[in-house]
N, C-alpha and C positions, 0 to 999 in steps of 0.2 A: 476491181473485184474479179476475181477469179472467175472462168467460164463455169466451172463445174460447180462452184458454188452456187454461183448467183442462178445456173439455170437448177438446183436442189432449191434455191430460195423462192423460185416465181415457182416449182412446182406445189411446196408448201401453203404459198399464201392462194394458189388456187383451190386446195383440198379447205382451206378455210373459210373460202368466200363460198364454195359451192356451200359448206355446211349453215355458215352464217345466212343465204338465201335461201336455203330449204329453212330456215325455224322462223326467220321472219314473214317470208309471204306467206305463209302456210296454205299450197296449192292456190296459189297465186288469189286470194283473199287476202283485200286491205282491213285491218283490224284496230282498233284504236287500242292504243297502249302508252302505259306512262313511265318515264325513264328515269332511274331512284338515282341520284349520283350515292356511291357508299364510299368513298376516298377522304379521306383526312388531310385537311390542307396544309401545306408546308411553308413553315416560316423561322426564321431564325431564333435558334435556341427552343425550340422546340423538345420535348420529352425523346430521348434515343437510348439505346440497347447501354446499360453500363458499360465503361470503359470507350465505346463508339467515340469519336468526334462530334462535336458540336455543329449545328446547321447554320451556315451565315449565306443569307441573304444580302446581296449587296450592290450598289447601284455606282457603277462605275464610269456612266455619262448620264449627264443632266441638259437636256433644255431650257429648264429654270437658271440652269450655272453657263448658261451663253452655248451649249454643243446642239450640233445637229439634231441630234439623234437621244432618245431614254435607252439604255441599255443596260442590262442585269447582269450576274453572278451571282451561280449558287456553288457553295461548298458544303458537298454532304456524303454520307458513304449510302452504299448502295439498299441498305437494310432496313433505311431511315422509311416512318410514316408509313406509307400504304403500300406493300412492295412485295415481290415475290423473291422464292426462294428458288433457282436453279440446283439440279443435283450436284454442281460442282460447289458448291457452299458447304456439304459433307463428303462428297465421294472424290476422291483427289482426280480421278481419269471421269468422271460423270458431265454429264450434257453442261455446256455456259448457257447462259438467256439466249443466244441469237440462234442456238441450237433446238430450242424446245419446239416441239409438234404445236403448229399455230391451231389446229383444232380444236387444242385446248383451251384457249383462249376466249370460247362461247360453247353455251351450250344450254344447259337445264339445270338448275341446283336449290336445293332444299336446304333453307333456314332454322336452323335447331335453336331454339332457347335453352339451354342450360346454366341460365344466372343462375340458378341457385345450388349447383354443382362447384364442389371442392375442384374436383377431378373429372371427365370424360371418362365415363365407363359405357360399355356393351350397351348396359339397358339404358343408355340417352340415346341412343340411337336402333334400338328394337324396334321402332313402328316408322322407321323411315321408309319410304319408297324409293328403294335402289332401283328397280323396275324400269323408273320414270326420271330416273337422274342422272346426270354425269356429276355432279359436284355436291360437297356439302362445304355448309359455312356455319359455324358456331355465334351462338350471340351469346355471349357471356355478360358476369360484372363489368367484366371492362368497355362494357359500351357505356356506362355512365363516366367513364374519367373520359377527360381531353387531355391533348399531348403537350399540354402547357403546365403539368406539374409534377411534383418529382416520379420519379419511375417505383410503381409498384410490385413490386418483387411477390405477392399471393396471387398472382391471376390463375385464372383457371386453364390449366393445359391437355391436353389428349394423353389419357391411358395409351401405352404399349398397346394393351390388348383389345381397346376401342379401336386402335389405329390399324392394328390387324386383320377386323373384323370390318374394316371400311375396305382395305385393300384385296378380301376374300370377297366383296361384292361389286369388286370392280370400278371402287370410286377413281377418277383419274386427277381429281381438284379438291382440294380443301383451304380451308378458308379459317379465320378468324378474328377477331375484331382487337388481340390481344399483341403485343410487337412479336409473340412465338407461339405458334404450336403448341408447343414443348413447356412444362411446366419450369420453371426457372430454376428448378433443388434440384434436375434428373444432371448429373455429372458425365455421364456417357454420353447423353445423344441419340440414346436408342432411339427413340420416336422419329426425329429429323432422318437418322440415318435407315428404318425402312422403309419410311417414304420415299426420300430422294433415293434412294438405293432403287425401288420401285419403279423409277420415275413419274413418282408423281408431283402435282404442280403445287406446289404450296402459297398459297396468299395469305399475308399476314396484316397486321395494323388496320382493318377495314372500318367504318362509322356505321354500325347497325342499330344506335340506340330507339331511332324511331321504324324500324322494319319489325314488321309481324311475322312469326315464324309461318312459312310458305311455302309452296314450290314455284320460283320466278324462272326467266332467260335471265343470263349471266353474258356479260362483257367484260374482260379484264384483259387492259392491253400493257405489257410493262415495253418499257422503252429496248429495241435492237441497241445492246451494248454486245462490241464482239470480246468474245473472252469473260464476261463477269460471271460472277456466282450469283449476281440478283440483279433487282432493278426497283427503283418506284414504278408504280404501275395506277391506272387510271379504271376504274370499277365502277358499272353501274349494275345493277336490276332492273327488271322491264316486268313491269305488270300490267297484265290486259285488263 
């Protein structure tokens, strides 16, 4: 690894750990608190993005078949299941995953229900507390499907002008329970593209169907791929 990287990568991941220890001890007070996993598990042939490849799961040494060792193979694209989006997924010269501000990676984010929303507009998020938040996460319809049937093409996506209106209050994360943001009929990309244009952190495909609309701590770690425009990524919520 490169000196001048790796010494930008331990500066990074120290800006993250001070931040991750300042919202856990909270002035050095132990607190009891319970940790939500919200990640959708991954398994072969799973529900992905139309057009995407298929997910295979595969098991390429056995112990049962006389080898040393269980060993696995996964084949999947980067987009699949619970995963973020890197600005370079829309903006050609925009940040890869291993570039993203690990800051973002935790913080404070508020739980919107909007199942019964077409669309994310303004007023689903009028009485949120930007104040108190780094992040939002929608819980849409689509916390009742699993990723075990065919791909529903009506989910509920973010207005332009809700997506506007999150990035005029300085959200730096959002979140969704749906495999996009972006409603699946927007042929441009607006949406994707002034976020990531933004740099902000997009999480998609999350399991919200038994979380209460809240304000939790957020963990989402997507995997250090260098170069990619996304990752699977690992999501929990932490409620006191």
């Amino acid at each position: 690894m490169p000196a001048l990287y790796e010494n930008a990568l331990e500066n990074q991941v120290g800006i993250a750990y001070n931040k991750a220890e300042s919202i856990f001890k909270g002035r050095g007070k132990v607190r009891p608190m319970r940790m939500i996993d919200v990640t959708r598990p991954i398994n072969t042939n799973m529900t992905v993005w139309p057009g995407d490849e298929s997910i295979l799961i595969e098991h390429t040494s056995s112990i049962s078949e006389g080898k040393a060792v269980n060993v696995s193979r996964v084949h999947m694209g980067v987009h699949a299941g619970t995963h973020v989006d890197a600005p370079l997924h829309f903006i050609d010269d925009g940040k890869s995953v291993d570039e993203l501000d690990p800051s973002l990676f935790t913080g404070w984010v508020q739980v919107v229900d909007v199942r019964e929303a077409k669309m994310i507009q303004p007023e689903h998020i009028s009485q949120v507390p930007f104040h108190k938040i780094d992040a939002v996460f929608f819980k849409t319809s689509y916390s009742d499907k699993t990723l075990n049937e065919a791909f529903e093409t009506n989910y509920t996506g973010l207005s332009l002008d809700a997506a506007q209106m999150l990035l005029e209050r300085g959200i730096r994360v959002i979140g969704t329970d749906a495999l996009s943001i972006e409603s699946f009929y927007e042929e441009n990309f607006r949406v994707h593209k002034a976020l990531l244009g933004n740099e902000v952190f997009i999480v998609e495909g999350l399991s919200l169907k038994h979380i209460s609309p809240s304000r939790y701590r957020y963990i989402c770690l997507p995997l250090l791929i260098k170069g990619s425009d996304g990752s699977p990524a690992r999501v929990f919520l932490i409620e006191e």
